[in-house]
N, C-alpha and C positions, 0 to 999 in steps of 0.2 A: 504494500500500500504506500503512494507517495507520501513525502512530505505536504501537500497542499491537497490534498483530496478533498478536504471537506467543504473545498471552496469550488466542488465540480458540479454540485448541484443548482437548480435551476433556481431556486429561493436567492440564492449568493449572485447567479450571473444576470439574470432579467431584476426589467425595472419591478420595482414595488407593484402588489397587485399584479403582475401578469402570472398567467398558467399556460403551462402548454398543453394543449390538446389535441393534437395530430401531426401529421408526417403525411405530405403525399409524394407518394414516391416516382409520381410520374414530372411532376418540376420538380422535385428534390428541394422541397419547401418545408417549414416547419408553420405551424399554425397555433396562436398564442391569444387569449381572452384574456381582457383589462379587466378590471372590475366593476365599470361602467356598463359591461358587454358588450362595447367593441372588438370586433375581429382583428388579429394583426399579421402580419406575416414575415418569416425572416428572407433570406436571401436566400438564392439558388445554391446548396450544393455546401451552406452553413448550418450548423447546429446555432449559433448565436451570433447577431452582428445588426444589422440599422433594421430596425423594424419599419414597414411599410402598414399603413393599414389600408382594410380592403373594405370591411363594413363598419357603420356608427354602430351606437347602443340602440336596443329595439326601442320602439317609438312609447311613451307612456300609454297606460290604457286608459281608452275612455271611459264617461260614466254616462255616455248617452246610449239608451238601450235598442234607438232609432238606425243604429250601424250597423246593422248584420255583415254587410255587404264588407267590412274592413278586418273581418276576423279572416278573411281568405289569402291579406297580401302577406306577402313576404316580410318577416319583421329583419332580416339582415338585408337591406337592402344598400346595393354600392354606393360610396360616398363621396362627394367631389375629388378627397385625397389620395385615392389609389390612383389617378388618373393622373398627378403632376409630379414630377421625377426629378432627380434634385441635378443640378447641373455639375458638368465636368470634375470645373473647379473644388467643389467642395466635397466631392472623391479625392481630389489632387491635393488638397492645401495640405497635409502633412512634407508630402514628395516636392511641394511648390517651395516651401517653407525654407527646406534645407538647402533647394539649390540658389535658393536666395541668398542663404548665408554664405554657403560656400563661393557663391559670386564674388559676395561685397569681403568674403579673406584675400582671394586670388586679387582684386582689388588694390588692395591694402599693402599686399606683396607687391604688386609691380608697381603702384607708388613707391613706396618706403626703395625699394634697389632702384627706382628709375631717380629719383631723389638725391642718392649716395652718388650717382654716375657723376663724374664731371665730364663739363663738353670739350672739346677741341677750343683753345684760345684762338683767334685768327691775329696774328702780328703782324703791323702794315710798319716797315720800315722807312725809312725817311732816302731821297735820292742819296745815292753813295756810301750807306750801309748794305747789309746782308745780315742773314737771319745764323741765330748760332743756338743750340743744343745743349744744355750746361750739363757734363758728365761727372760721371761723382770722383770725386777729388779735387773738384774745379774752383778756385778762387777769382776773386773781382783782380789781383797782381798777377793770375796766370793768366787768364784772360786780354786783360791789357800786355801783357808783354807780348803775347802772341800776336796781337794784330798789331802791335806799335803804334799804339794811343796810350793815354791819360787815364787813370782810374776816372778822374773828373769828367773827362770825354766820354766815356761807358756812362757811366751814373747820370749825365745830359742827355744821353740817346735812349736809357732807360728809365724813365723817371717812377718812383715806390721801389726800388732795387734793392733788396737788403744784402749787402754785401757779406755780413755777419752767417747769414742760413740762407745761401742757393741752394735753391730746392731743386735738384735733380729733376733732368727732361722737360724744364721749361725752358720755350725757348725767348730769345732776347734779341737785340738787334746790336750789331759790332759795327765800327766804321769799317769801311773796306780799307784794304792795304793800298 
């Protein structure tokens, strides 16, 4: 016997008030009475799950003795709501739910690294400069000795240049030789 067995009955699973009363086995339906004595019905090929109902409660009895003629009709008779079916959507909105969320992470992800990227600088040199590369070990005194300028002629042609932290693989503009 499981651990949850006592929770396999039908008192436990169905709303307050219903009973079941039948099984037909040609829709593989179940069939279920409120306590009002409305009909209700579960889904195709379910023991329990969205109950549809198919008839109202039977109609009060009358006390006029002039009605012979109303004890012949059907007292379950079909009710507006077996006829309207509930839309896609709200089959879906668990499975709609989740790819929402999972949307707005993936989201979230391609901000957050699209964010961290930095872009390509575009360096417009000035006539009679050329663009240069700063490799690691490179000083503002290696630099100028290379091209045969002025630490002060580099720091003019570059201006925010911190000589102190060249940041590797930025590039910068050098006078031409």
């Amino acid at each position: 016997m499981g651990r949850w067995s006592q929770y396999d009955s039908d008192e436990e699973r169905l709303p307050s008030g219903m009973k079941r009363i039948g099984y037909d086995s040609d829709t593989q339906t179940y069939s279920y009475r409120d306590t009002d004595g409305s009909i209700w019905e579960g889904p195709p090929g379910s023991q329990y799950g969205q109950l549809t109902r198919v008839s109202g409660p039977p109609p009060a009895p009358t006390l006029d003795d002039n009605d012979h003629h109303l004890e012949a009709l059907d007292t379950m008779a079909i009710s507006d709501d077996a006829s309207s079916e509930q839309s896609w959507r709200h089959e879906m909105m668990p499975l709609l739910n989740f790819l929402v969320l999972i949307g707005l992470f993936l989201l979230f992800v391609f901000w957050f690294i699209g964010g961290r990227s930095s872009g390509t600088e575009s360096i417009v040199c000035h006539d009679g400069s050329s663009r240069y590369n700063i490799q690691p070990g490179d000083t503002c005194w290696d630099i100028a000795e290379m091209t045969h300028a002025s630490i002060d002629h580099l720091l003019q042609e570059n201006p925010g240049l911190d000589c102190d932290a060249l940041p590797v693989g930025k590039t910068i503009c050098i006078p031409a030789e």
